[in-house]
C-alpha positions in Angstrom: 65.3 89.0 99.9 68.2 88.9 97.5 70.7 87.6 100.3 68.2 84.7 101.4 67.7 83.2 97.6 71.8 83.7 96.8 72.7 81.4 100.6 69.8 78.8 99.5 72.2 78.3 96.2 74.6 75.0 97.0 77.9 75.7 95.5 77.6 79.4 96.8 78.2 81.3 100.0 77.7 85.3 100.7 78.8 87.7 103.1 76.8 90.7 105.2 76.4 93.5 102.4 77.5 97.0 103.7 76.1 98.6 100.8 73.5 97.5 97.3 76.5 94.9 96.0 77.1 91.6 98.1 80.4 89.5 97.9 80.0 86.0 96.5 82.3 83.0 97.0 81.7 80.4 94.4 82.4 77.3 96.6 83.3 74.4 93.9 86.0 74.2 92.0 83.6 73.0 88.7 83.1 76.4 87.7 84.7 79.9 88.6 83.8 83.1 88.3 85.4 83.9 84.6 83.0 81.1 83.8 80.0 81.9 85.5 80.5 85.7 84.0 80.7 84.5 80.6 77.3 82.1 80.9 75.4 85.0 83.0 76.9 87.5 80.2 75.0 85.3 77.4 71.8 86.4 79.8 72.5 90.1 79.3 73.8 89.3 83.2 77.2 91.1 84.6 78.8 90.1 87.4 81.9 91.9 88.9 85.2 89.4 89.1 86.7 90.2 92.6 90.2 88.2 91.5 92.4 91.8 91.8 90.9 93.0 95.2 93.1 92.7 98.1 93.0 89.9 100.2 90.6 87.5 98.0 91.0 85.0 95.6 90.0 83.7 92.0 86.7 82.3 93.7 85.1 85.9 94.3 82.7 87.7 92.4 80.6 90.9 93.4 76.3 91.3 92.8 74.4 94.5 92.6 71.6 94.7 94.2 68.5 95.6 91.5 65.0 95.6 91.6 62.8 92.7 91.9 62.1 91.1 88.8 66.2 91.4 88.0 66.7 90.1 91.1 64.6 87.2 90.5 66.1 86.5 87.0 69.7 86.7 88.7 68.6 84.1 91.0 66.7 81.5 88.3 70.3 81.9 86.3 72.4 81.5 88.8 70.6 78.7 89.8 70.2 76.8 86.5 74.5 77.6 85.7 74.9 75.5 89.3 72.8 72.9 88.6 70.0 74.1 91.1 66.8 73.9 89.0 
């Protein structure tokens, strides 16, 4: 469910979860994910910055998986901060 909702966000790509977080690449250079933690923080929302892990760059960021209804509120925010209403 989660997965579905996050790749219908333009400005926003994910990869295959292996475990309850999924990788998230923000996409456009407007915003990055310092920025889109600070706004989602305002929500009571945290997102992991993926900047220090090997091999990616400043455009990562890392989700846990929750249950429904935070799932759903991840997704409304996510999608209002990108311009996705």
């Amino acid at each position: 469910f989660l997965v579905e909702k996050l790749n219908a966000i333009r400005r926003l790509r994910t990869y295959p979860p292996a475990s309850n977080f999924i990788l998230c690449k923000l996409t456009d250079k407007e915003i990055n994910p310092e920025q889109l933690s600070e706004k989602l923080a305002h929500q009571g929302i945290i997102i992991r910055n993926c900047r220090n892990f090997r091999g990616l760059t400043n455009r990562f960021f890392r989700l846990a998986v929750r249950k429904r209804n935070e799932n759903i509120r991840l997704i409304m925010q996510l999608k209002e901060i990108l311009g996705q209403k």
